[in-house]
N, C-alpha and C positions, 0 to 999 in steps of 0.2 A: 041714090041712097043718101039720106042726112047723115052728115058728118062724116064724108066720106072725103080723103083726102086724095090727091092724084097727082103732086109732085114734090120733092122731096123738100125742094127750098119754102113751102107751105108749111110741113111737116116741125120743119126746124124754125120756122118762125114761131109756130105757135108754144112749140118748148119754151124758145126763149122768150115768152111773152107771158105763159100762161103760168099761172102760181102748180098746177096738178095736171096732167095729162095722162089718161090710159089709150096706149095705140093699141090698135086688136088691127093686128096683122091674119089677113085669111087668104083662101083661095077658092075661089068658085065653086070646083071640082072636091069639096073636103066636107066629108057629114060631119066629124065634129063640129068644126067652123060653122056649119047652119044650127047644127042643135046647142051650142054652147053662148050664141049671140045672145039670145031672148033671157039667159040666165046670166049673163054677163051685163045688161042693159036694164033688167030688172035691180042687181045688188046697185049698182049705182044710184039707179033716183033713190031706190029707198035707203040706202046707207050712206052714201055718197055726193048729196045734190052738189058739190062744189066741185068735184072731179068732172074733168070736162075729157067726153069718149070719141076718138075719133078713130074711124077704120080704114085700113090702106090692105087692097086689094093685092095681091101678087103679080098680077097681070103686068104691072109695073116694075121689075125686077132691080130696076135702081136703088128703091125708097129702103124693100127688106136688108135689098144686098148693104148697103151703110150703115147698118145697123146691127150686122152680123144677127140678119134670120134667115133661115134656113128652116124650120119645122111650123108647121100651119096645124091649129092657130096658135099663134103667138102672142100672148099680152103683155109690150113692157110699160111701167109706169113711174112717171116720171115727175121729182116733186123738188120745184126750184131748180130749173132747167138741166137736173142730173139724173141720172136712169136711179133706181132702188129696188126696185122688183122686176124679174123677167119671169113670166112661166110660160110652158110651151106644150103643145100636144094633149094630154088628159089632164084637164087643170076643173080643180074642186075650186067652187067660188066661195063656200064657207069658209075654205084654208086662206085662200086669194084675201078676203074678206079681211080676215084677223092681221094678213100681213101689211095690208093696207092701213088699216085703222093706225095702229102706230104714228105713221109717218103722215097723214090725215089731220090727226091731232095735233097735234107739233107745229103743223102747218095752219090749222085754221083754227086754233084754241078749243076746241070741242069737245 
């Protein structure tokens, strides 16, 4: 899968490198997780082109476990190498959307 990460010291480089990062934490085994991808992948290019989306699978139980996740799917995102949004389980991307934008702005004058 693109942009799919598989260990953690990856995971945490790209924080500290990357100006905005959304993890979408999932697990194979999870209908949300498949039906909330396409809508979560869709709000970014078109609201979001500077947010960079990467996905870390569970199968890996390290990467969630250091991040204190536990509920699939998880989105935290992350703006100047500090977390600001976490949601998890039945997450509205319009709500997700508005919380983002804020800190979006701030970030990349828009």
């Amino acid at each position: 899968m693109e942009n799919e990460i598989s260990t953690l010291e990856e995971l945490q480089e790209l924080i500290n490198t990357k100006p905005a990062i959304l993890a979408y934490f999932y697990n194979d085994n999870c209908a949300p997780c498949v039906s909330l991808r396409p809508k979560v992948i869709e709000m970014k290019e078109s609201h979001f082109p500077l947010l960079d989306l990467y996905f870390i699978n569970s199968k890996e139980p390290s990467i969630p476990a250091n991040f204190a996740v536990y509920d699939y799917p998880s989105l935290l995102i992350f703006f100047d190498k500090k977390e600001y949004i976490r949601v998890s389980k039945y997450v509205s991307t319009v709500q997700l959307a508005e919380q983002i934008q804020r800190y979006y702005d701030m970030i990349f004058g828009e």
